[in-house]
C-alpha positions in Angstrom: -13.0 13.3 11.9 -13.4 9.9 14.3 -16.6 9.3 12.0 -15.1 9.8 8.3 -12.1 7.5 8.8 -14.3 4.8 10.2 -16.1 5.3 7.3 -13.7 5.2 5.3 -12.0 1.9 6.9 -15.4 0.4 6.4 -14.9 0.6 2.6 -11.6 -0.5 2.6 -12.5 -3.7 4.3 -15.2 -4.0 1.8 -13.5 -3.8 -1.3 -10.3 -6.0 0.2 -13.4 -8.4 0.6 -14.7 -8.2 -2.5 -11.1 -8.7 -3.7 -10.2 -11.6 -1.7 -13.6 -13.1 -2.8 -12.6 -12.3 -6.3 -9.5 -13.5 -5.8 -10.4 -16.7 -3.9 -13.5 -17.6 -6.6 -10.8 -18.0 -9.1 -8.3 -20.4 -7.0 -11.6 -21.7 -5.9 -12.2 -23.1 -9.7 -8.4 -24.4 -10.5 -8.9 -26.0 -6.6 -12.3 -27.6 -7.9 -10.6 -28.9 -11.5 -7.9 -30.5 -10.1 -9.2 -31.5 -6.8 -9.5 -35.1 -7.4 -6.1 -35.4 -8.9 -4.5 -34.1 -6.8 -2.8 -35.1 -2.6 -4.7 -36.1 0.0 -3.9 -32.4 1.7 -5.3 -30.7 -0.9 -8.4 -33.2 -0.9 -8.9 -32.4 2.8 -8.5 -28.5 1.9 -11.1 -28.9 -1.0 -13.6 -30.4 0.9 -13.5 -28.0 3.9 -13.9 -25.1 1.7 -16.7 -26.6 0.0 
């Protein structure tokens, strides 16, 4: 029983991964388009996620 749902919780965090990664690659690309128009912030964000 213990094994299955750790199993199971294994997926889960794998495909909220994958999701996030999806999810995060697309923001990733606006981010990366409008990164050098736009605040100083977002510059600083940009650049450590690069």
């Amino acid at each position: 029983m213990l094994r299955i749902s750790l199993i199971l919780r294994c997926i889960l965090v794998k495909e909220i991964i994958k999701f996030m990664l999806n999810c995060f690659s697309k923001f990733y690309k606006i981010f990366i388009s409008k990164c050098i128009v736009v605040t100083p912030f977002l510059q600083i964000i940009c650049y450590i996620v690069s």
